[in-house]
Biopython code that builds the backbone (N, CA, C, O; Angstrom):
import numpy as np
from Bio.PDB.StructureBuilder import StructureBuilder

atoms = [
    (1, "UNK", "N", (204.076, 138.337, 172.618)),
    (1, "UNK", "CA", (203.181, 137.355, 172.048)),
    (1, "UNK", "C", (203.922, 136.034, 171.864)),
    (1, "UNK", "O", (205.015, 135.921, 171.308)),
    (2, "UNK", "N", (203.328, 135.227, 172.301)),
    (2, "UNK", "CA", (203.862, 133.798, 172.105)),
    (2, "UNK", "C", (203.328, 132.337, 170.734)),
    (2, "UNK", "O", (202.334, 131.638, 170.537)),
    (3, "UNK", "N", (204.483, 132.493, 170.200)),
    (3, "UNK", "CA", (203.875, 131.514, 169.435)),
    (3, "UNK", "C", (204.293, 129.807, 169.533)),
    (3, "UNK", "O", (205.411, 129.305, 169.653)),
    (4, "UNK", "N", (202.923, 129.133, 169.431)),
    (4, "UNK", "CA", (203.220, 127.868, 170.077)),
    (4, "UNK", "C", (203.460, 126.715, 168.438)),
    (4, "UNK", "O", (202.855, 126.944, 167.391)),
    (5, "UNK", "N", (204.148, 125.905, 168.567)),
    (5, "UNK", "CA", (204.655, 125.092, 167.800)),
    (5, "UNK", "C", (204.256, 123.648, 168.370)),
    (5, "UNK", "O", (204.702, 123.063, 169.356)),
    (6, "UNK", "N", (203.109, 123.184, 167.287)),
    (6, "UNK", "CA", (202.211, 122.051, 167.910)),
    (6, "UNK", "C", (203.066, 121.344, 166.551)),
    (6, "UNK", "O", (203.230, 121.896, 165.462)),
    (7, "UNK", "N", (203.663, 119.659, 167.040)),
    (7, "UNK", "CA", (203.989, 118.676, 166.608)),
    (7, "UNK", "C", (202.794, 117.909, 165.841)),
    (7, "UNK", "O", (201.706, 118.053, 166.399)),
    (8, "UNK", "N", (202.787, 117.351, 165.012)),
    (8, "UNK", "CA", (201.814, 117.029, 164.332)),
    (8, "UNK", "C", (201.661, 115.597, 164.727)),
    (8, "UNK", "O", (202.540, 115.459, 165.577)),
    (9, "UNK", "N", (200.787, 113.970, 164.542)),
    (9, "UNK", "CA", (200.636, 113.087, 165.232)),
    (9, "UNK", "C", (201.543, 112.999, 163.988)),
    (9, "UNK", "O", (201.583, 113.690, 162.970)),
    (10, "UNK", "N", (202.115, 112.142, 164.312)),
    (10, "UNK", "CA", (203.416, 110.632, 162.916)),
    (10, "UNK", "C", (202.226, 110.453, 161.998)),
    (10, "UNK", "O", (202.760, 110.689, 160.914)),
    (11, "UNK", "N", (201.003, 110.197, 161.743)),
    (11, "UNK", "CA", (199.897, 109.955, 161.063)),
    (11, "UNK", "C", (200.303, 110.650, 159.778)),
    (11, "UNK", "O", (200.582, 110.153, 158.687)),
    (12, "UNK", "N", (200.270, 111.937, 160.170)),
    (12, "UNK", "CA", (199.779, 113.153, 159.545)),
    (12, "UNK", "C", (201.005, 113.162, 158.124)),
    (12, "UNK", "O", (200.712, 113.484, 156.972)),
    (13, "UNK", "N", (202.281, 112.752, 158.567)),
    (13, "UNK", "CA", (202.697, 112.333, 157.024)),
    (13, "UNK", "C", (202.395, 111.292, 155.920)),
    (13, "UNK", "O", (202.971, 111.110, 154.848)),
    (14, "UNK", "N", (201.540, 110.782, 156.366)),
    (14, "UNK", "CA", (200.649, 109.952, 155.470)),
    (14, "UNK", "C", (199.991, 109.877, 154.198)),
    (14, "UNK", "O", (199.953, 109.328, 153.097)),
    (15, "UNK", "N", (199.496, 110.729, 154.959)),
    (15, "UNK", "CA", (197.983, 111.528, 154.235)),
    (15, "UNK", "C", (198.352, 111.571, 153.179)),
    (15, "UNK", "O", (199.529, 111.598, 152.822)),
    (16, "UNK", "N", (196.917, 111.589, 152.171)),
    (16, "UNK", "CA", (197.435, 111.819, 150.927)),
    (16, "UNK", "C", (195.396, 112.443, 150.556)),
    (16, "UNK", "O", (194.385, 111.917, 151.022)),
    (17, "UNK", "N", (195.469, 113.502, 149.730)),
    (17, "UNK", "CA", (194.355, 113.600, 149.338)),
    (17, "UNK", "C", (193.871, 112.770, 147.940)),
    (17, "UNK", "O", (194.540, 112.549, 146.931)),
    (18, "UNK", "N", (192.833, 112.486, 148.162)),
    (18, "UNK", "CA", (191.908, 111.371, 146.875)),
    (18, "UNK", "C", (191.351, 112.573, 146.239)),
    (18, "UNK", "O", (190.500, 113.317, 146.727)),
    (19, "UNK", "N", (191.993, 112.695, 144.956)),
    (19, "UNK", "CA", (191.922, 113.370, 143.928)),
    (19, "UNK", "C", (190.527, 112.938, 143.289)),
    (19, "UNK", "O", (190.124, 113.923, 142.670)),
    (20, "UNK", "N", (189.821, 112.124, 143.197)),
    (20, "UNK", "CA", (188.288, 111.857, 142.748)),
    (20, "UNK", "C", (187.165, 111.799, 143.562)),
    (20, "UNK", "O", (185.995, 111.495, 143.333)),
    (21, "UNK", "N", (188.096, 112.357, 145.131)),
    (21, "UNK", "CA", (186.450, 112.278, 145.930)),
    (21, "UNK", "C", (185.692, 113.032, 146.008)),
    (21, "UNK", "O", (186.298, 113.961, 146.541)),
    (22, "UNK", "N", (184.678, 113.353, 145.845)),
    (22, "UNK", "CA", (183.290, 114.078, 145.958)),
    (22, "UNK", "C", (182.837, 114.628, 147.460)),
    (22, "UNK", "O", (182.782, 114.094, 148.568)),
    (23, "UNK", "N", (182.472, 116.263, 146.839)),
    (23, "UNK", "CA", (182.250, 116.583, 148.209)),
    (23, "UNK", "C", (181.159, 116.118, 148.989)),
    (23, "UNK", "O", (180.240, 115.529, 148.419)),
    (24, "UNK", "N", (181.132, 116.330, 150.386)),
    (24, "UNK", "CA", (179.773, 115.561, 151.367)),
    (24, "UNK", "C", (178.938, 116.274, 150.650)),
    (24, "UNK", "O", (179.304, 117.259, 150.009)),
    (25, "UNK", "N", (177.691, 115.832, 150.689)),
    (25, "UNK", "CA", (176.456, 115.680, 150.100)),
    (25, "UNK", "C", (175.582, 116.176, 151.444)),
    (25, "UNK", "O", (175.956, 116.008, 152.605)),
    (26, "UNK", "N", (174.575, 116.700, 151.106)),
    (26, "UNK", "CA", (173.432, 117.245, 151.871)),
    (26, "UNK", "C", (172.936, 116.267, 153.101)),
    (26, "UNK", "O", (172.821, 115.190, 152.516)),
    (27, "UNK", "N", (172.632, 116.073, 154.271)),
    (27, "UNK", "CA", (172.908, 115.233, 155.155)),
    (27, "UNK", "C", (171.329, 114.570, 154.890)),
    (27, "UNK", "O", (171.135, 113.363, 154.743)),
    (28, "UNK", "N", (170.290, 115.583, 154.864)),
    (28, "UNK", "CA", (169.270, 115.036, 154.409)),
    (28, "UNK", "C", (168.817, 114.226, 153.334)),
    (28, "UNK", "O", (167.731, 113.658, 153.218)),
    (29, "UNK", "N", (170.220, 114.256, 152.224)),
    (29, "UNK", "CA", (169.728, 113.022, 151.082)),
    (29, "UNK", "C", (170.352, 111.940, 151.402)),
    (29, "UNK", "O", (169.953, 110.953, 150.784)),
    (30, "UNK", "N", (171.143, 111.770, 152.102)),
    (30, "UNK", "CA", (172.196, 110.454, 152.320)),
    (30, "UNK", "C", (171.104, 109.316, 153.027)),
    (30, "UNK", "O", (170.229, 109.550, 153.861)),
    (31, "UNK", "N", (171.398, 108.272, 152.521)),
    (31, "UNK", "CA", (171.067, 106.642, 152.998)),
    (31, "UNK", "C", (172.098, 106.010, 153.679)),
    (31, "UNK", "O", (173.283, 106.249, 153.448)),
    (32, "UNK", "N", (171.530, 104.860, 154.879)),
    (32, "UNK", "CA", (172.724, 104.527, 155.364)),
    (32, "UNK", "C", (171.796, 103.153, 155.270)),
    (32, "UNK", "O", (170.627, 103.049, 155.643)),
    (33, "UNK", "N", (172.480, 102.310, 154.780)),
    (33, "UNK", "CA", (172.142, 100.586, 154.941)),
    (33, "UNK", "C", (172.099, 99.930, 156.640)),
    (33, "UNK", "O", (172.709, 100.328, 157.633)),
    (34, "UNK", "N", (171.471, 99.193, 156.539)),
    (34, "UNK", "CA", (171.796, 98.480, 157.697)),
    (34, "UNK", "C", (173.274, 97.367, 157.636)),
    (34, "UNK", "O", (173.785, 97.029, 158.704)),
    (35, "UNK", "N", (173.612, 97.080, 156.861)),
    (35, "UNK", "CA", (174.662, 96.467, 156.906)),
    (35, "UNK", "C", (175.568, 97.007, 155.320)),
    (35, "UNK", "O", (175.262, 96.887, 154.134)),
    (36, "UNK", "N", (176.475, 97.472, 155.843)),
    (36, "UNK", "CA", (177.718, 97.711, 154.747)),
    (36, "UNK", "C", (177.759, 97.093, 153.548)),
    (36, "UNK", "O", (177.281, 95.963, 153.451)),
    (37, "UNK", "N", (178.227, 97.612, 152.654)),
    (37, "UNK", "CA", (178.258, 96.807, 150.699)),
    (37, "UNK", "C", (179.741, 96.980, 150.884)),
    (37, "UNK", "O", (180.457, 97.967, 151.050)),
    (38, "UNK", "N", (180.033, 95.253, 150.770)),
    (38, "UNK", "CA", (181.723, 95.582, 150.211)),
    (38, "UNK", "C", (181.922, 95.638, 148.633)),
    (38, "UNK", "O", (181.248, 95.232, 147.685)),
    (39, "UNK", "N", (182.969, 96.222, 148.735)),
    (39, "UNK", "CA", (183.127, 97.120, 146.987)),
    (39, "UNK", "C", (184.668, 97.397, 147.072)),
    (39, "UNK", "O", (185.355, 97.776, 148.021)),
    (40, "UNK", "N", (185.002, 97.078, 145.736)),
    (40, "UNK", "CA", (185.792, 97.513, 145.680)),
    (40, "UNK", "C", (186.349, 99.076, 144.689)),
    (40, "UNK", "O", (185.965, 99.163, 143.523)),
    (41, "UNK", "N", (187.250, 100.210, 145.299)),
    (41, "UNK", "CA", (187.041, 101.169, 144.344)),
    (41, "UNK", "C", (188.181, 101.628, 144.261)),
    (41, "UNK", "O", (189.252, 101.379, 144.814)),
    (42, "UNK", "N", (187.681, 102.657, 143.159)),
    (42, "UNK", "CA", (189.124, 103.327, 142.158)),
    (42, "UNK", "C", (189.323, 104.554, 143.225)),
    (42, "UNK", "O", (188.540, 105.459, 143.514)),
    (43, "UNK", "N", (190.588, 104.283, 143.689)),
    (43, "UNK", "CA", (191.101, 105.613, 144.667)),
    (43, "UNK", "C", (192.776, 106.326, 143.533)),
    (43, "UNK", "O", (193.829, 105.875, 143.080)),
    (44, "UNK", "N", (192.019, 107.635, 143.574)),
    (44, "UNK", "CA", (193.285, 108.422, 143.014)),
    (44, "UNK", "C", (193.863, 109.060, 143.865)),
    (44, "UNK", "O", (193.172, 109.951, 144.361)),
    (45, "UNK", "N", (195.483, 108.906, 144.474)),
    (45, "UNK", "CA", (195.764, 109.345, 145.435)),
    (45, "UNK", "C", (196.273, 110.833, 144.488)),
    (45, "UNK", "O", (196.012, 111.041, 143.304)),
    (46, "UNK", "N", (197.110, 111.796, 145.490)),
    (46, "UNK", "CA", (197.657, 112.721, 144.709)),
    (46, "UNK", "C", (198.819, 112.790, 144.748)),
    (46, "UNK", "O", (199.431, 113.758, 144.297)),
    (47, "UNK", "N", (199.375, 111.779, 145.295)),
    (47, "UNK", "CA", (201.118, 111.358, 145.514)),
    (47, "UNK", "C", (200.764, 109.924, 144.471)),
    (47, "UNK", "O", (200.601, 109.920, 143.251)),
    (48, "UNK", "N", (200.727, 109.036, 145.207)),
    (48, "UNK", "CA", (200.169, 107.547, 144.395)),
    (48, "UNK", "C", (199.762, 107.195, 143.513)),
    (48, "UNK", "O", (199.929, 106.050, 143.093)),
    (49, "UNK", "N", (198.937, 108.296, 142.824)),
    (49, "UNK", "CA", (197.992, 107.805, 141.874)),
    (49, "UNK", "C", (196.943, 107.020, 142.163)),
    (49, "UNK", "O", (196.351, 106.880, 143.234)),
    (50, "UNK", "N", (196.685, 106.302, 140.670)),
    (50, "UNK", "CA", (195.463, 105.381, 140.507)),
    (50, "UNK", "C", (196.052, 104.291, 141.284)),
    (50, "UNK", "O", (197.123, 103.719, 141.082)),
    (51, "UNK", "N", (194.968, 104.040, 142.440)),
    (51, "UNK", "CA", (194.767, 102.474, 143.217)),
    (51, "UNK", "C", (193.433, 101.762, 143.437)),
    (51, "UNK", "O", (192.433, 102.436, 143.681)),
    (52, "UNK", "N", (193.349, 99.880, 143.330)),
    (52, "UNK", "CA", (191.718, 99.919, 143.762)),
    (52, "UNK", "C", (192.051, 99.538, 144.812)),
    (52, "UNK", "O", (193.124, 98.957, 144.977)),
    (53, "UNK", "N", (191.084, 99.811, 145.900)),
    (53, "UNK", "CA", (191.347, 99.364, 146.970)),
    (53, "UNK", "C", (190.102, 98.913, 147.213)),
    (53, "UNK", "O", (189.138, 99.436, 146.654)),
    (54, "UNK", "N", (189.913, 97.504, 148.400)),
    (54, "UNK", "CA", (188.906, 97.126, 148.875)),
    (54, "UNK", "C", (187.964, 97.888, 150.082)),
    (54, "UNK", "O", (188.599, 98.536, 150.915)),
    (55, "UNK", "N", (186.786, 97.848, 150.183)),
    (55, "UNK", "CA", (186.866, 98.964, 151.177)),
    (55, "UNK", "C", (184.983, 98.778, 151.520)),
    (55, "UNK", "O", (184.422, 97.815, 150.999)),
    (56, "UNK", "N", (184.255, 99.636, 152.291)),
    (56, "UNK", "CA", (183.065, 99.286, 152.526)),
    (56, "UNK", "C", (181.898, 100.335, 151.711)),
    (56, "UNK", "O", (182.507, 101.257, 151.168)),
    (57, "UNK", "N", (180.667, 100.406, 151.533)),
    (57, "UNK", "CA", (179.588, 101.530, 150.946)),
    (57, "UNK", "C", (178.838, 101.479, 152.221)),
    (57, "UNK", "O", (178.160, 100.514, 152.574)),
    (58, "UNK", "N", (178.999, 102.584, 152.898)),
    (58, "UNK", "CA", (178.835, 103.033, 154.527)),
    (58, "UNK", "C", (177.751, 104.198, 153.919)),
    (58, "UNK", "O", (177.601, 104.768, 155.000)),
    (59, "UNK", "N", (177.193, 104.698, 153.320)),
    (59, "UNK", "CA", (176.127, 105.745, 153.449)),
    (59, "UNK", "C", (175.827, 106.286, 151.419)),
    (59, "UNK", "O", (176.807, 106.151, 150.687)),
    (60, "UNK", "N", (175.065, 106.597, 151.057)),
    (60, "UNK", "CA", (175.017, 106.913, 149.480)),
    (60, "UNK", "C", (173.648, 108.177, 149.514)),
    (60, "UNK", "O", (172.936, 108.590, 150.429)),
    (61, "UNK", "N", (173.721, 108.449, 148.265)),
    (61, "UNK", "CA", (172.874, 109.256, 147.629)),
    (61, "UNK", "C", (172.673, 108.899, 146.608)),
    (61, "UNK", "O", (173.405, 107.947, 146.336)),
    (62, "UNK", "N", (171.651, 109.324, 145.393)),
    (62, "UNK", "CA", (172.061, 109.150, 144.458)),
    (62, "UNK", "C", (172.685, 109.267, 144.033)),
    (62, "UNK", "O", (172.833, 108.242, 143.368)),
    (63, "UNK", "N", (173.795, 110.277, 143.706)),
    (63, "UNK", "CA", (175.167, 110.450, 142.547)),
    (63, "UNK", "C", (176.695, 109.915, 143.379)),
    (63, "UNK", "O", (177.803, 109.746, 142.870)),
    (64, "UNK", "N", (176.239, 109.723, 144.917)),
    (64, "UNK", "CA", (177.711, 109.344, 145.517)),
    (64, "UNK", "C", (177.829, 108.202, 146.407)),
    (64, "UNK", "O", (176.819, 107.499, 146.350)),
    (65, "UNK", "N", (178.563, 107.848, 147.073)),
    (65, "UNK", "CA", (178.927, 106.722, 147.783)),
    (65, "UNK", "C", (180.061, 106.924, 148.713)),
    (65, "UNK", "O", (181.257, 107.030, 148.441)),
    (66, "UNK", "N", (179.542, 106.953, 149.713)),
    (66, "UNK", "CA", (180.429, 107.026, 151.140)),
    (66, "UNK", "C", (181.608, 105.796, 151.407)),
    (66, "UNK", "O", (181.523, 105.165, 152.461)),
    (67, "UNK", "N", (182.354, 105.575, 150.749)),
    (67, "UNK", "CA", (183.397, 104.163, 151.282)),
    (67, "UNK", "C", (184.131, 104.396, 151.904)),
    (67, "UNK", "O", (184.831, 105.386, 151.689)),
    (68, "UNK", "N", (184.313, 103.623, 152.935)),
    (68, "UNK", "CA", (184.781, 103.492, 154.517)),
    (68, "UNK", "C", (186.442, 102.663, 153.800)),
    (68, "UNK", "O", (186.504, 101.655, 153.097)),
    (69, "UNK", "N", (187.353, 103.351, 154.196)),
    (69, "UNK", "CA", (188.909, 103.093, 153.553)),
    (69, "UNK", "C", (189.650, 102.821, 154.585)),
    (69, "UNK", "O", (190.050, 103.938, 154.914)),
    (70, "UNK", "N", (190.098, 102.069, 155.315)),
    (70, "UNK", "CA", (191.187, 101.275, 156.002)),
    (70, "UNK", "C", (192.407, 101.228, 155.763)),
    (70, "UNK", "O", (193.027, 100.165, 155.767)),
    (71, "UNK", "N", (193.044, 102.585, 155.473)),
    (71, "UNK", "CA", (194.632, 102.951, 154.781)),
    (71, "UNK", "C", (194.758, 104.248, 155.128)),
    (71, "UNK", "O", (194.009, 105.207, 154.943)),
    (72, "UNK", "N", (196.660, 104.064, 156.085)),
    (72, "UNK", "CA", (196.672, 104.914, 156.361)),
    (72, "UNK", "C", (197.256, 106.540, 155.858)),
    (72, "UNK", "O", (197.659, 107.496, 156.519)),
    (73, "UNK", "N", (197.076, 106.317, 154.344)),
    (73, "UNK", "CA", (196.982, 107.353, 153.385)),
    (73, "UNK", "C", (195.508, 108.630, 153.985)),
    (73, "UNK", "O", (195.530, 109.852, 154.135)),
    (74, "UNK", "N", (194.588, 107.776, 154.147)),
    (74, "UNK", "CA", (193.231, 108.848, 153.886)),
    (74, "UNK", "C", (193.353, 109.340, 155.826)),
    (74, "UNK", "O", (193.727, 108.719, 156.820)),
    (75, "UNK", "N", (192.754, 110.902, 155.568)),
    (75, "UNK", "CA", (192.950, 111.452, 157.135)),
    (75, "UNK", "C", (191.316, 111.156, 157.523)),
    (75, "UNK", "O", (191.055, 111.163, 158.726)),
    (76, "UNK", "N", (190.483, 110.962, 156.808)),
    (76, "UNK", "CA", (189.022, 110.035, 157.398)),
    (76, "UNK", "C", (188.348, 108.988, 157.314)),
    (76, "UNK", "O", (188.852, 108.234, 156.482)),
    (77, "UNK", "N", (187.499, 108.604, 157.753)),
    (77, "UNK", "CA", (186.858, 107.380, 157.749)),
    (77, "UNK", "C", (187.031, 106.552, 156.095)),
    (77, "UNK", "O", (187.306, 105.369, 155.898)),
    (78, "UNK", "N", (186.747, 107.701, 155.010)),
    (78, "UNK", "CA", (186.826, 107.315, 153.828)),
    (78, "UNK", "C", (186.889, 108.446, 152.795)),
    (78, "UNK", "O", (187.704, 109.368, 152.809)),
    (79, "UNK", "N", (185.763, 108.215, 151.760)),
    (79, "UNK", "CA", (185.976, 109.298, 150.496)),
    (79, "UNK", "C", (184.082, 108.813, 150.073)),
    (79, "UNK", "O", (183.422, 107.774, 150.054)),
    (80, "UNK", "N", (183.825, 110.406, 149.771)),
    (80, "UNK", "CA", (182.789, 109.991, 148.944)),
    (80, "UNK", "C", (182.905, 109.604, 147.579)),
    (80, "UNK", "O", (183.948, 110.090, 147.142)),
    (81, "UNK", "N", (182.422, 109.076, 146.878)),
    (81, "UNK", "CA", (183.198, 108.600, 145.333)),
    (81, "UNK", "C", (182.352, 108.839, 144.408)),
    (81, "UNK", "O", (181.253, 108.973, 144.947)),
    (82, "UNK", "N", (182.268, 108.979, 143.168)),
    (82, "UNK", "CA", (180.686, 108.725, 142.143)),
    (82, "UNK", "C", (180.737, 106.891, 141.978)),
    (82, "UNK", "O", (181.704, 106.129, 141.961)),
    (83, "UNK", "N", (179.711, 106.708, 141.904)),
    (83, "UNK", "CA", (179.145, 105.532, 141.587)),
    (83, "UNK", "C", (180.429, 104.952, 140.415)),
    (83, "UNK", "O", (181.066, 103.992, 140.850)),
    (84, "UNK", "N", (180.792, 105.392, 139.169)),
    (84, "UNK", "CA", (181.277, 104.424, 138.328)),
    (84, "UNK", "C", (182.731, 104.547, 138.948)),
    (84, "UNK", "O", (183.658, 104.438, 138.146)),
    (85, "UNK", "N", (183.054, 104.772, 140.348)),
    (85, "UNK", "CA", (184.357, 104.246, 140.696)),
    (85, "UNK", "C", (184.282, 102.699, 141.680)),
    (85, "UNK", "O", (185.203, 102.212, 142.336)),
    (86, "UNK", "N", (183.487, 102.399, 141.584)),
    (86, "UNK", "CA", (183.103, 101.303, 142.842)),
    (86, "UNK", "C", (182.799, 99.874, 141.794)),
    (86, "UNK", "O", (182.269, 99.543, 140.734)),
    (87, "UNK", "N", (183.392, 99.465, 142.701)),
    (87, "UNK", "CA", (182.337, 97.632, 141.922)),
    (87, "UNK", "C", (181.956, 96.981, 143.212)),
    (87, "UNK", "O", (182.559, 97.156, 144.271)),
    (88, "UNK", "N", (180.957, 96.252, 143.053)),
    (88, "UNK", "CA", (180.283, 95.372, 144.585)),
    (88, "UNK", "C", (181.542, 94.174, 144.142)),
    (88, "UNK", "O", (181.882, 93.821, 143.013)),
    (89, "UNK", "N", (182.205, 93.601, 145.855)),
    (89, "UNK", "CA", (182.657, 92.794, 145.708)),
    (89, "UNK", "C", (182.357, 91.209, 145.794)),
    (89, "UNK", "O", (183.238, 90.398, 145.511)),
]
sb = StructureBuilder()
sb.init_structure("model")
sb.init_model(0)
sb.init_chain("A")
sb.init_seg("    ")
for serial, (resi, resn, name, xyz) in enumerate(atoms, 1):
    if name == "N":
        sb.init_residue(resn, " ", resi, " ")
    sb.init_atom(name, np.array(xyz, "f"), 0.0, 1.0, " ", f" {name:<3s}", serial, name[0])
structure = sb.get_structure()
């Protein structure tokens, strides 16, 4: 039996999980704007800690908010967040 040893991308030490993000939400309640809300929000890394970072409101529900994060800490597009972590910028 062979076992294979896959290199990970350089990315992948990055990462950091956001300790306040909220899981995806039901696909059928989510809203998506026609144009993005910039906001800025409270990201808790789990190495980092508390950071705000600037960032976009790409899809919501009522209780959450999809923000689109541009750092190469997060391994996706963004984090869902609750509402009282965000401010419109």
């Amino acid at each position: 039996m062979h076992h294979w040893h896959v290199t990970p991308p350089p990315s992948w030490r990055f990462w950091q999980e956001i300790t306040n993000g909220q899981p995806v939400p039901e696909q059928s309640l989510v809203t998506t704007p026609e144009t993005p809300i910039p906001v800025t929000a409270r990201i808790v890394w789990a190495v980092d800690g508390e950071e705000r970072l600037d960032g976009w409101a790409i899809r919501w529900t009522r209780d959450q908010v999809l923000v689109e994060l541009r750092d190469q800490r997060c391994a996706t597009v963004g984090a869902w967040l609750a509402p009282a972590d965000l401010k419109r910028r």
